[in-house]
N, CA, C and O atoms as a Maestro MAE file, in Angstrom:
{
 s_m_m2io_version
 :::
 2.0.0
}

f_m_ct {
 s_m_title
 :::
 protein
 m_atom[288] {
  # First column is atom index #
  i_m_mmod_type
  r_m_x_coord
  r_m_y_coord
  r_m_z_coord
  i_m_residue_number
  s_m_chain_name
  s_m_pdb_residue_name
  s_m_pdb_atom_name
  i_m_atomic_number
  :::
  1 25 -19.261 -9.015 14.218 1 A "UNK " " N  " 7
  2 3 -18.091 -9.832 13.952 1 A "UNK " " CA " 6
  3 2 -16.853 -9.122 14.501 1 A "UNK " " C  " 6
  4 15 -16.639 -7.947 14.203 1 A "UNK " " O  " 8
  5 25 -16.010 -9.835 15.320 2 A "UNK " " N  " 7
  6 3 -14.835 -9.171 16.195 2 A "UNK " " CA " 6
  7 2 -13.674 -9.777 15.228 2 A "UNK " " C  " 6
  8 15 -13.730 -10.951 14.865 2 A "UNK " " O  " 8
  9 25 -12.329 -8.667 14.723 3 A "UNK " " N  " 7
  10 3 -11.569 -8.538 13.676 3 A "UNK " " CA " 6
  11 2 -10.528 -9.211 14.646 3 A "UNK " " C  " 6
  12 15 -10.631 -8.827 15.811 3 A "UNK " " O  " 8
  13 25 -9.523 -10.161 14.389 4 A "UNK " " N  " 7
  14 3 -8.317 -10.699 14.932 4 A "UNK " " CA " 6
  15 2 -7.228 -9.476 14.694 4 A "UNK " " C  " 6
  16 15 -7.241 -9.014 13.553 4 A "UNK " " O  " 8
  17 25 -6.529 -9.044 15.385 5 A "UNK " " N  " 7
  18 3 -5.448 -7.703 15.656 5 A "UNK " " CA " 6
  19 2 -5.105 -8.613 14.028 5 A "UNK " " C  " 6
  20 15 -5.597 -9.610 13.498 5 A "UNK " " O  " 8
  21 25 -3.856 -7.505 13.604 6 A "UNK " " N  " 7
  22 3 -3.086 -7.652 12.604 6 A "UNK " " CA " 6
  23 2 -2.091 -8.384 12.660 6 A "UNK " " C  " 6
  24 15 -1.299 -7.776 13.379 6 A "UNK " " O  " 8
  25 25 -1.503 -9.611 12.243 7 A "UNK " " N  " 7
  26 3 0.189 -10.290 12.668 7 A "UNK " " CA " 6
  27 2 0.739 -9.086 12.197 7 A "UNK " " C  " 6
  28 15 0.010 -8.237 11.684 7 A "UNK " " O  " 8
  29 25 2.313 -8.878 12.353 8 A "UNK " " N  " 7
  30 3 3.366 -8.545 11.855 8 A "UNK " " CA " 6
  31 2 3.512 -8.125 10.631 8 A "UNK " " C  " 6
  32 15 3.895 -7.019 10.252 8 A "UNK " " O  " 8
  33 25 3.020 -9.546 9.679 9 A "UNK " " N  " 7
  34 3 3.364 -9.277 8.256 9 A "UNK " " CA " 6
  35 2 2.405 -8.799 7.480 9 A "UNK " " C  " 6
  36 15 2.615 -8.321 6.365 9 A "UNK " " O  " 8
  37 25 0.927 -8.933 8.198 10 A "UNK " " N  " 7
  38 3 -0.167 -8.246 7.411 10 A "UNK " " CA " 6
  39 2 -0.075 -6.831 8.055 10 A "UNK " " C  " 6
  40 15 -0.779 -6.092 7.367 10 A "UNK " " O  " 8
  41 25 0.615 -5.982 9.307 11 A "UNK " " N  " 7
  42 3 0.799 -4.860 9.526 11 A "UNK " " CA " 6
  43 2 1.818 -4.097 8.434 11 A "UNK " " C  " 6
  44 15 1.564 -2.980 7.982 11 A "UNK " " O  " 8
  45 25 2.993 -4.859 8.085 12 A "UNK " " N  " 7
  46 3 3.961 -4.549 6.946 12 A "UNK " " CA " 6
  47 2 3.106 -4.389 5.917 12 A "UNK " " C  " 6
  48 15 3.019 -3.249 5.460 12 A "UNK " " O  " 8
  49 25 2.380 -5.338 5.385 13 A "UNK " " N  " 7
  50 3 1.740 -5.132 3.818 13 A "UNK " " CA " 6
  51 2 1.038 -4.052 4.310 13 A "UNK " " C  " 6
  52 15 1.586 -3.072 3.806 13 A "UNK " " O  " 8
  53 25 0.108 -3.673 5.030 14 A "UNK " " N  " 7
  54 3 -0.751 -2.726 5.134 14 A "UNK " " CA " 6
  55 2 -0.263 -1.405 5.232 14 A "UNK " " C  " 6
  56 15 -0.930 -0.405 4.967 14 A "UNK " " O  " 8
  57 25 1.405 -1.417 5.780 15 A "UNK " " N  " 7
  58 3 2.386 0.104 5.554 15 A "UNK " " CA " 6
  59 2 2.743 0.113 4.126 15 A "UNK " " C  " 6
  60 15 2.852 1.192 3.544 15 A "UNK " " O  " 8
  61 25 2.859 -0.560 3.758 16 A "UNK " " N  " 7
  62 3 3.597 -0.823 2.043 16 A "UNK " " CA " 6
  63 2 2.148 -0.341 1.246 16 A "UNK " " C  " 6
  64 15 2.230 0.530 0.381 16 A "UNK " " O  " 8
  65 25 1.035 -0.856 1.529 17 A "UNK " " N  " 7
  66 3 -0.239 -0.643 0.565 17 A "UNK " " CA " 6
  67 2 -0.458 1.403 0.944 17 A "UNK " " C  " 6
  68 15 -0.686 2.267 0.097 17 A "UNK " " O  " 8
  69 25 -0.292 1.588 2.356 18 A "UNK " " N  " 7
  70 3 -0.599 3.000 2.485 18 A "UNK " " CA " 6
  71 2 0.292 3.430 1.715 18 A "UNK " " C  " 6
  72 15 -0.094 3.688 0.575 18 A "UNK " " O  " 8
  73 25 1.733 3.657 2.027 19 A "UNK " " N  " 7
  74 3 3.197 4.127 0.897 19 A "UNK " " CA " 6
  75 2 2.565 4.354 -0.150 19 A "UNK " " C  " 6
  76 15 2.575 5.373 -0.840 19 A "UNK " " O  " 8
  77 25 1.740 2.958 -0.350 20 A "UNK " " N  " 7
  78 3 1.813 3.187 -2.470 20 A "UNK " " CA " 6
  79 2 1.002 4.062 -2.774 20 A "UNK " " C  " 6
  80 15 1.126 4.584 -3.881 20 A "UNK " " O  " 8
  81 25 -0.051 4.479 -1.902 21 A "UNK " " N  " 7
  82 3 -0.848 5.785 -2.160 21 A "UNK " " CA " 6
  83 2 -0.293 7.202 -2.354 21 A "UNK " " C  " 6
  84 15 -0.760 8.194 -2.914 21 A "UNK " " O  " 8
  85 25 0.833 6.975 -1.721 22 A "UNK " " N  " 7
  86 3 1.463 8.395 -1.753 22 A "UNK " " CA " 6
  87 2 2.654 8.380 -2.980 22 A "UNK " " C  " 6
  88 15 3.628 9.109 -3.164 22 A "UNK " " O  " 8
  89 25 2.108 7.187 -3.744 23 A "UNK " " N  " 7
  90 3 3.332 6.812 -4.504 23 A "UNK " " CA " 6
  91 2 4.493 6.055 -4.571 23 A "UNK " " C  " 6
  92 15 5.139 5.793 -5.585 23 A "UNK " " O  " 8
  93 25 4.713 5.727 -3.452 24 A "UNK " " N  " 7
  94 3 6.095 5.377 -3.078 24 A "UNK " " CA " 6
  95 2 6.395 3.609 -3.386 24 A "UNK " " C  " 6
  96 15 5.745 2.675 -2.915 24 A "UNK " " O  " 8
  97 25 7.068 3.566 -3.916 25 A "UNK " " N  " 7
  98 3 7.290 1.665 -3.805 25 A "UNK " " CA " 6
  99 2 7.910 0.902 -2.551 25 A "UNK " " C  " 6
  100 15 8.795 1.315 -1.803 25 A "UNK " " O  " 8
  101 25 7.322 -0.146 -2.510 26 A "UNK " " N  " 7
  102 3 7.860 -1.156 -1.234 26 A "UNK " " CA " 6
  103 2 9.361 -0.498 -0.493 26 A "UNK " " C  " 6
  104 15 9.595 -0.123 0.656 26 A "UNK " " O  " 8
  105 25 10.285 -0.568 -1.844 27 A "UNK " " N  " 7
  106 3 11.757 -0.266 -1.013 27 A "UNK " " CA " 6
  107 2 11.810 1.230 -0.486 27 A "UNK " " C  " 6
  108 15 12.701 1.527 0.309 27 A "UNK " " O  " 8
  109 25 10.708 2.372 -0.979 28 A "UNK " " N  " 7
  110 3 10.592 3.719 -0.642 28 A "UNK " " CA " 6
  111 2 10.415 3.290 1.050 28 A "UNK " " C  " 6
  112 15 10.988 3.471 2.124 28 A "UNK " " O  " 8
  113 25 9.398 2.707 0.569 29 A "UNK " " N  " 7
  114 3 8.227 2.859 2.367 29 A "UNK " " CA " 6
  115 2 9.351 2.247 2.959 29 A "UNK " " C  " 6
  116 15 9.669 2.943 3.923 29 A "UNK " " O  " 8
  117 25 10.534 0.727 2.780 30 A "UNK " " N  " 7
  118 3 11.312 0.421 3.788 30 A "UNK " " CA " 6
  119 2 12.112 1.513 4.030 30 A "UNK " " C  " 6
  120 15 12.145 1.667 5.251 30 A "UNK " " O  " 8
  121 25 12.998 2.634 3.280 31 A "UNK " " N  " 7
  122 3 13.690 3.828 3.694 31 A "UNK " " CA " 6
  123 2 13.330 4.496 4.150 31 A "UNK " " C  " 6
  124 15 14.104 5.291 4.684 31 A "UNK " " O  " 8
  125 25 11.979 4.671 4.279 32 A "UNK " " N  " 7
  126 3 11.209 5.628 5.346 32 A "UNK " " CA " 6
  127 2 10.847 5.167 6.420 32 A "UNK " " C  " 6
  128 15 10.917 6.015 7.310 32 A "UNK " " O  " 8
  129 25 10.392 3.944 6.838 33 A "UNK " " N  " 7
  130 3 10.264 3.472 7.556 33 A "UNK " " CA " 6
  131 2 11.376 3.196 8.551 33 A "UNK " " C  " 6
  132 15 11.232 3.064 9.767 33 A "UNK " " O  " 8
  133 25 12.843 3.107 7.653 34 A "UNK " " N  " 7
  134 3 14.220 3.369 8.327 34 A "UNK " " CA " 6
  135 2 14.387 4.152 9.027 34 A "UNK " " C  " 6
  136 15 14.692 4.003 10.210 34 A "UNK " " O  " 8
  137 25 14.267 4.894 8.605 35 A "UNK " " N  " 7
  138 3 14.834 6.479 8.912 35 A "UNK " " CA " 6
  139 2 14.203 7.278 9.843 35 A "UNK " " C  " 6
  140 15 14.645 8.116 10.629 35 A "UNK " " O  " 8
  141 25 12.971 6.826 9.591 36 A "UNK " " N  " 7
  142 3 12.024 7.216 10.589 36 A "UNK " " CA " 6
  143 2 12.112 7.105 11.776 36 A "UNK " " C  " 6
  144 15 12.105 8.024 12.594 36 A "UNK " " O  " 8
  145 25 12.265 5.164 12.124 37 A "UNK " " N  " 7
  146 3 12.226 4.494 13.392 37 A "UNK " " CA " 6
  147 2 14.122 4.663 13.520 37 A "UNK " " C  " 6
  148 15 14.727 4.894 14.567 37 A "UNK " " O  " 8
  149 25 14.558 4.528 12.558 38 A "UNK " " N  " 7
  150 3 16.019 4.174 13.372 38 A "UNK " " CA " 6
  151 2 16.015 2.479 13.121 38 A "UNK " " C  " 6
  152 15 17.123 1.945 13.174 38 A "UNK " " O  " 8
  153 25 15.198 1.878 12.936 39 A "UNK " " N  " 7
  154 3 15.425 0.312 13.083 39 A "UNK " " CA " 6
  155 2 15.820 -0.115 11.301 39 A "UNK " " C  " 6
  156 15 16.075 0.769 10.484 39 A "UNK " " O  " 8
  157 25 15.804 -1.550 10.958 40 A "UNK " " N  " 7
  158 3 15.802 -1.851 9.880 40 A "UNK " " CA " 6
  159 2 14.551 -2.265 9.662 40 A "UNK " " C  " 6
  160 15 13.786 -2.657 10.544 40 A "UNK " " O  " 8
  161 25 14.273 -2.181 8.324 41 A "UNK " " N  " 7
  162 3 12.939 -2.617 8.105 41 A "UNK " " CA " 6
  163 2 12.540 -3.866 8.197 41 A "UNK " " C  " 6
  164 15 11.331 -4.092 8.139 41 A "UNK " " O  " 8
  165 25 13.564 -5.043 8.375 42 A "UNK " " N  " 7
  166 3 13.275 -6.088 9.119 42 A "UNK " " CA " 6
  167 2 12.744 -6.194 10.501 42 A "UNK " " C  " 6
  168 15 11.760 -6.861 10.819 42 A "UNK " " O  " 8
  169 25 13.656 -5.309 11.484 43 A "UNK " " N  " 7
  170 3 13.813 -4.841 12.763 43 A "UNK " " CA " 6
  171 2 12.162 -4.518 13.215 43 A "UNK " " C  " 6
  172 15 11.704 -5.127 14.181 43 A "UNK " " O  " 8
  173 25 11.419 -3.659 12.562 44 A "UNK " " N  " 7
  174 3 10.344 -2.526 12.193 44 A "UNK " " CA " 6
  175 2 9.250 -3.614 12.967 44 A "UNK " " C  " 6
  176 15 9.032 -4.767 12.596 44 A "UNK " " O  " 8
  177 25 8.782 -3.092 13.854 45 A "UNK " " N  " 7
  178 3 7.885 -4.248 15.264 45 A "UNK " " CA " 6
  179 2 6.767 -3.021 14.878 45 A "UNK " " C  " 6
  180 15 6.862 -1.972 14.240 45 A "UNK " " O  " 8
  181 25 5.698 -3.677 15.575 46 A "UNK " " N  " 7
  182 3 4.048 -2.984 15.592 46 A "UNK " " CA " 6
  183 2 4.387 -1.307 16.034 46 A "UNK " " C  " 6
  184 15 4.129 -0.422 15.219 46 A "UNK " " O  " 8
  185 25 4.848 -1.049 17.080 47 A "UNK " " N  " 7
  186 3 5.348 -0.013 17.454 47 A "UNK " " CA " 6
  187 2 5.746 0.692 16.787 47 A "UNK " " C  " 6
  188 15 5.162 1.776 16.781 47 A "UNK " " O  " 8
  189 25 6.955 0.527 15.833 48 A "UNK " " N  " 7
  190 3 7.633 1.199 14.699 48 A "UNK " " CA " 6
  191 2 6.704 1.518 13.240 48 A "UNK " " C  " 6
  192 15 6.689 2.432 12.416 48 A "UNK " " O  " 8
  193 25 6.018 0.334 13.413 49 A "UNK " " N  " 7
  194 3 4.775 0.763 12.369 49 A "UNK " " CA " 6
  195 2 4.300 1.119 12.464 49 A "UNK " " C  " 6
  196 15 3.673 1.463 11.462 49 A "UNK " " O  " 8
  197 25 3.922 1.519 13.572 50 A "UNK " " N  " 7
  198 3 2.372 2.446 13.759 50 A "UNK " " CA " 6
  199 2 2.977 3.518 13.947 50 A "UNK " " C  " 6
  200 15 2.175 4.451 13.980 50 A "UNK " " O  " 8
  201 25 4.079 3.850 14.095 51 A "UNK " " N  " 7
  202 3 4.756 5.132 13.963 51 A "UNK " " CA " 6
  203 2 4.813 5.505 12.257 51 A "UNK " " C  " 6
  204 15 4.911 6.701 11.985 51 A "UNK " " O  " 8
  205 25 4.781 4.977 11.646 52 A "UNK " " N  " 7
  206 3 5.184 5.375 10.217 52 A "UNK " " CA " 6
  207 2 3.790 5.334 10.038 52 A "UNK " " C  " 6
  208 15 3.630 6.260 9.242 52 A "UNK " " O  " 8
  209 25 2.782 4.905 10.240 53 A "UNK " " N  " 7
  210 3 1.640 5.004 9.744 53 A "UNK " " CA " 6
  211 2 1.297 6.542 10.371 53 A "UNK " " C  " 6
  212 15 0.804 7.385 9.621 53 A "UNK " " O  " 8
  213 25 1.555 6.824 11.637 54 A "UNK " " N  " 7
  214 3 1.070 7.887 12.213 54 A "UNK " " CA " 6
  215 2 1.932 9.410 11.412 54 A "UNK " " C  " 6
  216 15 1.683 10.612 11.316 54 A "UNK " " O  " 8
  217 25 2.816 8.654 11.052 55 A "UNK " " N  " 7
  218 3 3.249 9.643 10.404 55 A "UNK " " CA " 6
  219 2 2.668 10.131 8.579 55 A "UNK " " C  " 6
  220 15 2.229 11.130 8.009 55 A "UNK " " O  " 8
  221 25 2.969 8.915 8.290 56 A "UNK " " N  " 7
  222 3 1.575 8.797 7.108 56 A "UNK " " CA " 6
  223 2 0.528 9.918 7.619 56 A "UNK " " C  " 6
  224 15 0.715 11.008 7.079 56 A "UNK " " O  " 8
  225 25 -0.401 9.881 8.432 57 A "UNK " " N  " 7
  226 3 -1.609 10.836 8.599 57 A "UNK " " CA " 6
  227 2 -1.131 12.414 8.564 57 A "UNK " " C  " 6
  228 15 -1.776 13.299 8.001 57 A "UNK " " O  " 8
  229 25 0.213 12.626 9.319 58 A "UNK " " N  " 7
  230 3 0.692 13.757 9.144 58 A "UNK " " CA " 6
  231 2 0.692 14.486 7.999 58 A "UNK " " C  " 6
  232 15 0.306 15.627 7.748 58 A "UNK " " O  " 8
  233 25 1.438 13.205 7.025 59 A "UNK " " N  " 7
  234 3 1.643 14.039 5.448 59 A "UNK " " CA " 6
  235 2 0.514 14.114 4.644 59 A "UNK " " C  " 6
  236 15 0.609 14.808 3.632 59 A "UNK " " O  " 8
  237 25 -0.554 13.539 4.879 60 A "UNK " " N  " 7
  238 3 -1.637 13.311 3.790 60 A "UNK " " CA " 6
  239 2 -2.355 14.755 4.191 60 A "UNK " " C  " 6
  240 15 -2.834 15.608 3.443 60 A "UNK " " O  " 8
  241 25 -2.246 14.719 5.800 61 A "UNK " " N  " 7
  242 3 -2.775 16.033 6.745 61 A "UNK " " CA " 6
  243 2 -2.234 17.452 5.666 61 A "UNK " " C  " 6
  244 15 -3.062 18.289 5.303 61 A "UNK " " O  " 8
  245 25 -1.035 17.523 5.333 62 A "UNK " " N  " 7
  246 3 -0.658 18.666 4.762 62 A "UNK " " CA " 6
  247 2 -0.660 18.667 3.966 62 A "UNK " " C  " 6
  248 15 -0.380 19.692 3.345 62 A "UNK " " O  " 8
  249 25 -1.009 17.400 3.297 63 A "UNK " " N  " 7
  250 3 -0.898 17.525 1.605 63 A "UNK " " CA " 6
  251 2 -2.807 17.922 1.348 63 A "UNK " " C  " 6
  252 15 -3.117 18.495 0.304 63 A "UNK " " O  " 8
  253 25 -3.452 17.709 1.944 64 A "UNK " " N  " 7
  254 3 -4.917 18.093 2.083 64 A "UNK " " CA " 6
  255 2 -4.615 19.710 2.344 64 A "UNK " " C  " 6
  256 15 -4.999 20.416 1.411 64 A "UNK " " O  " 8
  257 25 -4.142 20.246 3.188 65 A "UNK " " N  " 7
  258 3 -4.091 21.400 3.734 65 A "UNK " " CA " 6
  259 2 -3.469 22.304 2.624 65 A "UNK " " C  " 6
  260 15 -3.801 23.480 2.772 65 A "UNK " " O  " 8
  261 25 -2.613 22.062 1.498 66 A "UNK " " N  " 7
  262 3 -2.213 22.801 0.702 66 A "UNK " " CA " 6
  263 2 -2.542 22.803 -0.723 66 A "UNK " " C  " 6
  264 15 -2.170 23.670 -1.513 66 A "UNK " " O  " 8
  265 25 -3.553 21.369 -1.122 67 A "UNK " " N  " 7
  266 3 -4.381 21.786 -1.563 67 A "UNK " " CA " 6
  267 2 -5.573 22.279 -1.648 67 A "UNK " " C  " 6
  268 15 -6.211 22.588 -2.654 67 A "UNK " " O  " 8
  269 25 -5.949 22.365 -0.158 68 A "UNK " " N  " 7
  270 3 -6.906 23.427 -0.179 68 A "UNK " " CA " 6
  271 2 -6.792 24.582 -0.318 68 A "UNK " " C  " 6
  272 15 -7.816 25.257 -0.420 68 A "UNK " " O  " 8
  273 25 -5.175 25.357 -0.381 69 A "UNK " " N  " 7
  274 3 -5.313 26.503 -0.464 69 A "UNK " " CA " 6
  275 2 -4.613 26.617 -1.535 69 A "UNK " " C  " 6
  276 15 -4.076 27.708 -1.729 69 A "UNK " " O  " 8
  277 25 -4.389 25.324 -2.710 70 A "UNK " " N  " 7
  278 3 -4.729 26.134 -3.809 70 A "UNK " " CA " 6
  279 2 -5.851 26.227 -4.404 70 A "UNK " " C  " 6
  280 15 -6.039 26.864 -5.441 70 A "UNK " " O  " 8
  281 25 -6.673 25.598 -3.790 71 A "UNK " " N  " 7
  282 3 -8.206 25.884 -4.496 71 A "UNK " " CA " 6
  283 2 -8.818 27.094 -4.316 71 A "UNK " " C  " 6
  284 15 -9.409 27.772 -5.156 71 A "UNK " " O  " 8
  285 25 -8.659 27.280 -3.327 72 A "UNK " " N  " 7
  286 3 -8.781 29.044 -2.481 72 A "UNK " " CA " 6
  287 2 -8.890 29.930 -3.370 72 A "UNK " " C  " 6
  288 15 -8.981 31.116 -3.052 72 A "UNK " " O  " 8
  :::
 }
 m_bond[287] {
  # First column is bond index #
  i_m_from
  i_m_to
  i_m_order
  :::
  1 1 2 1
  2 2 3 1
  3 3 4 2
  4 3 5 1
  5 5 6 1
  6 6 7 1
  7 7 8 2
  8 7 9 1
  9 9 10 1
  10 10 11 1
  11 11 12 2
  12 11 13 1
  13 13 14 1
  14 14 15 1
  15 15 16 2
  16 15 17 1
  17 17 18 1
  18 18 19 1
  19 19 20 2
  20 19 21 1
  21 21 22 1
  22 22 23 1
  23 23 24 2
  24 23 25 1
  25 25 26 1
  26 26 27 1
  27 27 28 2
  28 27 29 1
  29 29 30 1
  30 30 31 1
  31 31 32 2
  32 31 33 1
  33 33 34 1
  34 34 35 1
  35 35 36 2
  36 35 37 1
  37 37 38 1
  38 38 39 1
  39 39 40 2
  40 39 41 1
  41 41 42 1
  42 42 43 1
  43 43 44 2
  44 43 45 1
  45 45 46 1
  46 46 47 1
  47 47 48 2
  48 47 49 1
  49 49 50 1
  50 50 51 1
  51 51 52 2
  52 51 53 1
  53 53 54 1
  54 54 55 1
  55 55 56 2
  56 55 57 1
  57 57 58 1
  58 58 59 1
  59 59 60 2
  60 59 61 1
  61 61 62 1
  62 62 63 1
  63 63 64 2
  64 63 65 1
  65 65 66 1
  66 66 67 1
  67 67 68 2
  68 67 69 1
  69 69 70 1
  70 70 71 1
  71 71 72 2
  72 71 73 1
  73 73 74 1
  74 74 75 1
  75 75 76 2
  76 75 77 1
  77 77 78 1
  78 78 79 1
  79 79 80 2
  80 79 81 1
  81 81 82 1
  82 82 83 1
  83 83 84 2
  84 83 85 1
  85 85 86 1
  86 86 87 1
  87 87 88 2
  88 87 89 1
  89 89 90 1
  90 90 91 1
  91 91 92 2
  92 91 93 1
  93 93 94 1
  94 94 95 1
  95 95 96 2
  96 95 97 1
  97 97 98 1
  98 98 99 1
  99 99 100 2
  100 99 101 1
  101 101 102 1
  102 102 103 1
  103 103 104 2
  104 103 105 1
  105 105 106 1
  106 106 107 1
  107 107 108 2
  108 107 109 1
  109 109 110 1
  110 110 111 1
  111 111 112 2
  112 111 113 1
  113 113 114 1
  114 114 115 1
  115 115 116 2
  116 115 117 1
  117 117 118 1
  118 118 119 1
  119 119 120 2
  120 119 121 1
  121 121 122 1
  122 122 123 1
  123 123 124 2
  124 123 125 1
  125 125 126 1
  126 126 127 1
  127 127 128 2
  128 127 129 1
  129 129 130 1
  130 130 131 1
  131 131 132 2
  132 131 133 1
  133 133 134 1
  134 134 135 1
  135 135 136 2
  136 135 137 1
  137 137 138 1
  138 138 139 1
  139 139 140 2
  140 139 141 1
  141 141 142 1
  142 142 143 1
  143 143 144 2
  144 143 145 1
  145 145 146 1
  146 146 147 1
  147 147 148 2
  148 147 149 1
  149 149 150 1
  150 150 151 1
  151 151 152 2
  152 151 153 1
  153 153 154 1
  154 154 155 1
  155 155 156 2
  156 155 157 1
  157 157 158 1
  158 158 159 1
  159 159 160 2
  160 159 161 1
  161 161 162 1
  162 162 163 1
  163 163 164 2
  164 163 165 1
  165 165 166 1
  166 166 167 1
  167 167 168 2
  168 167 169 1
  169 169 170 1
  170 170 171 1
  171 171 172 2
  172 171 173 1
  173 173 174 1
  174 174 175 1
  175 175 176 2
  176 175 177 1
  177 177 178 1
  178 178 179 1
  179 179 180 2
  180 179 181 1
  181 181 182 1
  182 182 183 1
  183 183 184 2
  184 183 185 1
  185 185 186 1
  186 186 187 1
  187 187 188 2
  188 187 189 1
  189 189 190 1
  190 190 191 1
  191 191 192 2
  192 191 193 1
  193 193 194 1
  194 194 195 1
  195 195 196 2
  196 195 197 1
  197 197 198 1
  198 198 199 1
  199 199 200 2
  200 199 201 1
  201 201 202 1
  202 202 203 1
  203 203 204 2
  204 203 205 1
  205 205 206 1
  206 206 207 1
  207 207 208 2
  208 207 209 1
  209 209 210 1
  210 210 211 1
  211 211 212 2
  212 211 213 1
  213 213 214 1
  214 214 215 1
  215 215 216 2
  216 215 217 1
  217 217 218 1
  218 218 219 1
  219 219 220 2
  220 219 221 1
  221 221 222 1
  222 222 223 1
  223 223 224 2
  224 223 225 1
  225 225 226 1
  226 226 227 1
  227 227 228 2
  228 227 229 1
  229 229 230 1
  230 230 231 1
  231 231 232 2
  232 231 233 1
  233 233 234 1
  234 234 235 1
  235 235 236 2
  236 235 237 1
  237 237 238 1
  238 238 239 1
  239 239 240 2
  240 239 241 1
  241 241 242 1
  242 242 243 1
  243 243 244 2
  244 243 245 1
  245 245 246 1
  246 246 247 1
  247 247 248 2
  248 247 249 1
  249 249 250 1
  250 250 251 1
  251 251 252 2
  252 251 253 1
  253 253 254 1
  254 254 255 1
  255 255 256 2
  256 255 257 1
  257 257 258 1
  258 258 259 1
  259 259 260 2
  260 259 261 1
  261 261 262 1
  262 262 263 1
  263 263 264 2
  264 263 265 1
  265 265 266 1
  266 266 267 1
  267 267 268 2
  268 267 269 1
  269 269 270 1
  270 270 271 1
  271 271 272 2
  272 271 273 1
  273 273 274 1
  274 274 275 1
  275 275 276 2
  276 275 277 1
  277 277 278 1
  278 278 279 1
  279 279 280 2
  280 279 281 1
  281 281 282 1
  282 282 283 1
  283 283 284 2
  284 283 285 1
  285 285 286 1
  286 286 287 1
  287 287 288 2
  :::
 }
}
């Protein structure tokens, strides 16, 4: 079965659903998502999202990485 790309607004919910993992609420993830891209979170195109998502992997990346060394 071949998946139809994501529209726009199911790419937004799907940045907002990652956010909430890290805690953050809808209006968090739009200030980060601000700040990040420079755009408004209206503004915020596939491009800009997948930048905040990519950045997402970054932090989860170090937040894995430092609790591994407090398990250490």
């Amino acid at each position: 079965m071949v998946r139809q790309p994501l529209g726009l607004a199911e790419y937004r919910r799907e940045v907002i659903r990652i956010g909430a993992y890290l805690g953050w609420s809808e209006p968090d993830v739009a200030r980060f998502a601000e700040r990040l891209t420079g755009c408004s979170w209206a503004n915020c195109h596939a491009a800009e999202l997948g930048h905040v998502v990519g950045t997402y992997a970054v932090i989860v990346s170090r937040i894995r990485a430092r609790l591994s060394n407090v398990k250490a």
